[in-house]
SEMI-456117 format. One record per residue: residue in three letters; x, z, y of N, C-alpha, C in turn. Coordinates in steps of 0.1 Angstrom, whole numbers, plus 5000, padded with zeros to 4 digits. Layout:
% residues N
ALAXZYXZYXZY
...
% end
This chain:
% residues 262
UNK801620655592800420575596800720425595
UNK799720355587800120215587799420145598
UNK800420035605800020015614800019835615
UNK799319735625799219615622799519545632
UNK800119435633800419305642799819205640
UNK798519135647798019005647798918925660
UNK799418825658800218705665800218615661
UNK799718495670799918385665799318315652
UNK800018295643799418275627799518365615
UNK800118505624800218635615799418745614
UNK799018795607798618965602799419055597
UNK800219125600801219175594801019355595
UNK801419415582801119525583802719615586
UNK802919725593804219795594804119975594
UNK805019995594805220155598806020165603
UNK806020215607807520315617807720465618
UNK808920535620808920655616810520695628
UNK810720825636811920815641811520825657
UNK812720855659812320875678813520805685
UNK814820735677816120715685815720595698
UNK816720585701816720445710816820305706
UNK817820335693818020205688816820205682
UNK816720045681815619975671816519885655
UNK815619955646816019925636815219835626
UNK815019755620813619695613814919665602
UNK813319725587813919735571813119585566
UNK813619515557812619375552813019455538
UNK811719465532812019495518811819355506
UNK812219445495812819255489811319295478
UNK811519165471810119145459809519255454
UNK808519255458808019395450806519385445
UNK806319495435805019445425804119555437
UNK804219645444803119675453803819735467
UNK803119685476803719685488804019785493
UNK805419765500806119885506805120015512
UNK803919945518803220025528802820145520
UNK802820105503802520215494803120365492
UNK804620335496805620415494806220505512
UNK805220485521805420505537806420635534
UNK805820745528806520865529807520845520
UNK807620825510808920795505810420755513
UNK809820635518810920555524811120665537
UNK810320715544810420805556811720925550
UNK811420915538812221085534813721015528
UNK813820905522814820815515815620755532
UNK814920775541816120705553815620785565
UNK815420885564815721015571816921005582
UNK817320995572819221035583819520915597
UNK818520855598818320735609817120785618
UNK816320885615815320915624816120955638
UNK817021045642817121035658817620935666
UNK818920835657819320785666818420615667
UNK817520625658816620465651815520525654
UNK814920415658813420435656813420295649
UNK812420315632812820245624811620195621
UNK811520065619810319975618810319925600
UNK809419925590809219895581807919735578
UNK808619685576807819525580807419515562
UNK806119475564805819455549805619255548
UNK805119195540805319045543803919055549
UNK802918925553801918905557800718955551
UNK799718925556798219015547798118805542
UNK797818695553797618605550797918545542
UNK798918555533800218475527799718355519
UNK800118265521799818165517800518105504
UNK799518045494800318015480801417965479
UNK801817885487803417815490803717865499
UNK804918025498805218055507806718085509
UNK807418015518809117995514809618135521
UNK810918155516811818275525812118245539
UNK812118115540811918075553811018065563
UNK809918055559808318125566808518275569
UNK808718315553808818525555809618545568
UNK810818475570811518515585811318465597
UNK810618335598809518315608808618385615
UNK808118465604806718565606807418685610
UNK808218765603809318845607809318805624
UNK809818715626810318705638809418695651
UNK808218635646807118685650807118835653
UNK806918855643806319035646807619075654
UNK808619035653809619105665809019075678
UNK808718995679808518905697807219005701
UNK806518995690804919075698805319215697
UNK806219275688806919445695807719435708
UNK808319325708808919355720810419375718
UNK810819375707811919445699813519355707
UNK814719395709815919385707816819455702
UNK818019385708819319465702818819545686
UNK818519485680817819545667819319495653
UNK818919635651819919685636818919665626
UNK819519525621818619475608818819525597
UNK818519555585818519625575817419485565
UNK818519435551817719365546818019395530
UNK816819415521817419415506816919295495
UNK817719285489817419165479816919075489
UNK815519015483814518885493814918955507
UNK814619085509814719095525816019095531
UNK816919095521818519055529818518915531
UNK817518825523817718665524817118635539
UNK815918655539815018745555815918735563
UNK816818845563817318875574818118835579
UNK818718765568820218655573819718555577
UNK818318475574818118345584817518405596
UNK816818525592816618595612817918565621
UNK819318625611820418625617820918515621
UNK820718435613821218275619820218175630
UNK818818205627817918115640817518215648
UNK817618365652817718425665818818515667
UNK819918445671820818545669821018655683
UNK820118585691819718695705819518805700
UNK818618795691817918915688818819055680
UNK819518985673820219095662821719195669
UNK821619325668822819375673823919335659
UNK823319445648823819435637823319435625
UNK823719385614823419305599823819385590
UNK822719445579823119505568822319425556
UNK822819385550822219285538822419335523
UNK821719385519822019435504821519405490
UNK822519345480822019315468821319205469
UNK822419075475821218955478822618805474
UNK821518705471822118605469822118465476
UNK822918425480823018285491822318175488
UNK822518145471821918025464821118065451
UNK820218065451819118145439819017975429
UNK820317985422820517865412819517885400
UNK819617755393818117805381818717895373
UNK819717935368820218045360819918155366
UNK819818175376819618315387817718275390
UNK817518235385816118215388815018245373
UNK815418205368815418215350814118355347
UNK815118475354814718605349813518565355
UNK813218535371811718555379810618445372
UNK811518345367810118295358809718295349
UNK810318435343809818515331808918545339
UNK809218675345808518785357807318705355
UNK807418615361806118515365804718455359
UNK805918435343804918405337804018515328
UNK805018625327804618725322802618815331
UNK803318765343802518865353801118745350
UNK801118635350799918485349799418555335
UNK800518565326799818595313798918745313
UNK799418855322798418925323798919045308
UNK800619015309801319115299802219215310
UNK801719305318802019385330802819445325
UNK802719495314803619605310805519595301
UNK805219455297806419385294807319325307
UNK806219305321807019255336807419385341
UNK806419455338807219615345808719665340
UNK808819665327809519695318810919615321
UNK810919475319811719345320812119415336
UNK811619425348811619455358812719535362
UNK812219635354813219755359814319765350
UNK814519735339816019735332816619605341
UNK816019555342817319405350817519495362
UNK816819595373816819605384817619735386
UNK817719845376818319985373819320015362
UNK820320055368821420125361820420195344
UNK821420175338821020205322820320365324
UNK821020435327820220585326819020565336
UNK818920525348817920555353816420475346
UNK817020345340815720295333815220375320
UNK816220415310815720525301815420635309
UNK815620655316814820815325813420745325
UNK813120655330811420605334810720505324
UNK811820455315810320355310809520445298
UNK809620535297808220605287807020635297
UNK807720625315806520655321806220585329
UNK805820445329805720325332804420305333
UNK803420365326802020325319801120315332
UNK801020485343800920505357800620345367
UNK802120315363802220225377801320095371
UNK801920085358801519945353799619925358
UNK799320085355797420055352797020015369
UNK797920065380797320065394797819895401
UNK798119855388798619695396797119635390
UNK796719565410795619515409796019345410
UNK794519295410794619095413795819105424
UNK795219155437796019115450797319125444
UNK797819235437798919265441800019195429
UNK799319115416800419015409800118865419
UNK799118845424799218725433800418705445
UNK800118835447801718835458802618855456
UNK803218895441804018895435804918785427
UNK804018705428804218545426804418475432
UNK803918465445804518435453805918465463
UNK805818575464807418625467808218565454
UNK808018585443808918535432808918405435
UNK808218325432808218155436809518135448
UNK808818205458809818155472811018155468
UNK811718215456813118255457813818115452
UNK813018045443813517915436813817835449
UNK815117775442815917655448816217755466
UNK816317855469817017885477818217915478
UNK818617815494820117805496820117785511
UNK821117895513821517875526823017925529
UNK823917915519825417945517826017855531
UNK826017735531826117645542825817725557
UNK824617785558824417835572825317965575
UNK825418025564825718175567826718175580
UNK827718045580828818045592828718085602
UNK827018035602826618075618826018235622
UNK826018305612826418455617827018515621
UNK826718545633827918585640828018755644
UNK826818815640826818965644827519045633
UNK828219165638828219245627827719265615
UNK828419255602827619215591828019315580
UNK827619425574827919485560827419415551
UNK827919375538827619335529827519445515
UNK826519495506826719605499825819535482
UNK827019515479826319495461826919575452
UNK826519575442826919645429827319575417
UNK828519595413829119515400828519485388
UNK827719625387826419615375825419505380
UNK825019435388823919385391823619295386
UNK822219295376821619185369821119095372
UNK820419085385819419005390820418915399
UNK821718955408821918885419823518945414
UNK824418825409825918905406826418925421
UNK827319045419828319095427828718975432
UNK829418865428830218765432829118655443
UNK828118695448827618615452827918695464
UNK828018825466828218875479829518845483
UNK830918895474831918795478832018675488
UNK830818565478831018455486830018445504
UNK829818535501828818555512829718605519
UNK830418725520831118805531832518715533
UNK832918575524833718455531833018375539
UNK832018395535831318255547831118345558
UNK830618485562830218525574831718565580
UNK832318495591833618605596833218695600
UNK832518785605832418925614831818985603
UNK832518985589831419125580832719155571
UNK832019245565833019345555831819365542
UNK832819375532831819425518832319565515
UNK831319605508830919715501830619725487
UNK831619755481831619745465830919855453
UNK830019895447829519935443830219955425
UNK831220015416831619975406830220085397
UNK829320125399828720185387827120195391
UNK826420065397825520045404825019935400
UNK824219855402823619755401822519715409
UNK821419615409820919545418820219665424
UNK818719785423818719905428819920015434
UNK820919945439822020045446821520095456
UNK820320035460820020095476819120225476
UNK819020215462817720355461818320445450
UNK819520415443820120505431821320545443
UNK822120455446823620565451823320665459
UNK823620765460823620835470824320845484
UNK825020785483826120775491825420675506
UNK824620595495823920455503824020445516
UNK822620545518822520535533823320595544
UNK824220635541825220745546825820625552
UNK826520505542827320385546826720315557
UNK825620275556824620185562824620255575
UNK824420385577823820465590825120475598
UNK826820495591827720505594828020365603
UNK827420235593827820115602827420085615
UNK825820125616825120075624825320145635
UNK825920235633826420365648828120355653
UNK828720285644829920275645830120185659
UNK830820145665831720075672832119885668
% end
């Protein structure tokens, strides 16, 4: 059931699924239609967290405003924590939502027990920016099926994108106005973001999990990420790429293993 938080200067839509004690909140990263699309999916893909998590799924704002930085997205984020009520919370962040959740991690660090950040980059340089303002201009031009396409080979291991792009046509026809407008905008936010400099100040438990294949956000940026945070460890992926979090299988076994560990 989708469910909604009005606070403050936010409207924010979530689900939740799970009965544990811990509190868990997922920030999902750019996406062409919103997580709230996929509720049972994600319920059945991180299953193995329902007894000891009760697991919160934060989508971005319904408001979202044209100029909207990653730095806002975790503001509002942090919002919607304060009006749940939420602590000691096991963050879970991918791509954009690992970015999320590392400045959650650095301006409330009350709040965070533990940090899982996956497939994400510290400084979104213009060479690393490049691909999303294809994306961008592709999605303005109103050529959906070359962004979809472009999308998923940068974002999926070689077999799984030949497994799906002949069946692409589905998704492409159900992308509406709303949903390349917000698509653009999360893309936009990513330009000229840096916060390599802050990471120091993370101080909670931190998994770091990339994939050596990864097109969008190289491996080596997590490296430098798990040197700037002292309290984290990486997780190396050798036959994976930027979707590691929804192709390995192993995934969430790691992630569920950290956040219960000691």
């Amino acid at each position: 059931m989708i469910l909604n938080i009005k606070a403050k200067n936010i409207d924010m839509d979530y689900f939740k699924f799970g009965n544990g004690k811990k509190n868990m909140i997922i920030l999902p990263g750019v996406s062409i239609k919103s997580v709230m699309e996929s509720e049972k999916l994600v319920i059945e893909a991180y299953k193995i967290f329902s007894n000891d998590f009760t697991v919160y799924v934060f989508d971005r704002i319904n408001n979202m405003k044209k100029t909207y930085s990653i730095d806002d997205m975790a503001n509002d984020a942090i919002t919607a924590i304060e009006a749940l009520n939420l602590k000691d919370i096991y963050l879970f962040g991918a791509s954009q939502g690992g970015m999320m959740a590392s400045l959650i991690a650095i301006k409330r660090p009350d709040l965070i027990k533990k940090l899982n950040i996956n497939s994400i980059s510290s400084n979104v340089t213009n060479s690393k920016y490049k691909l999303f303002d294809k994306l961008i201009n592709l999605t303005k031009e109103n050529k959906l099926n070359e962004m979809v396409d472009l999308f998923c080979k940068k974002a999926y291991t070689k077999e799984l994108y030949e497994s799906v792009k002949n069946s692409l046509d589905p998704f492409v026809k159900s992308i509406n106005e709303l949903d390349k407008e917000r698509f653009i905008i999360q893309s936009e936010a990513l330009k000229d973001f840096n916060i390599t400099d802050e990471l120091k100040n993370i101080k909670c438990a931190t998994l770091i999990v990339s994939g050596k294949l990864d097109q969008i956000f190289d491996y080596t940026d997590s490296i430098i990420i798990n040197k700037q945070i002292k309290n984290s460890k990486i997780y190396l992926y050798d036959d994976y790429g930027h979707d590691l979090y929804d192709e390995a299988k192993d995934f969430k076994t790691i992630v569920y293993d950290f956040f219960i560990g000691e």
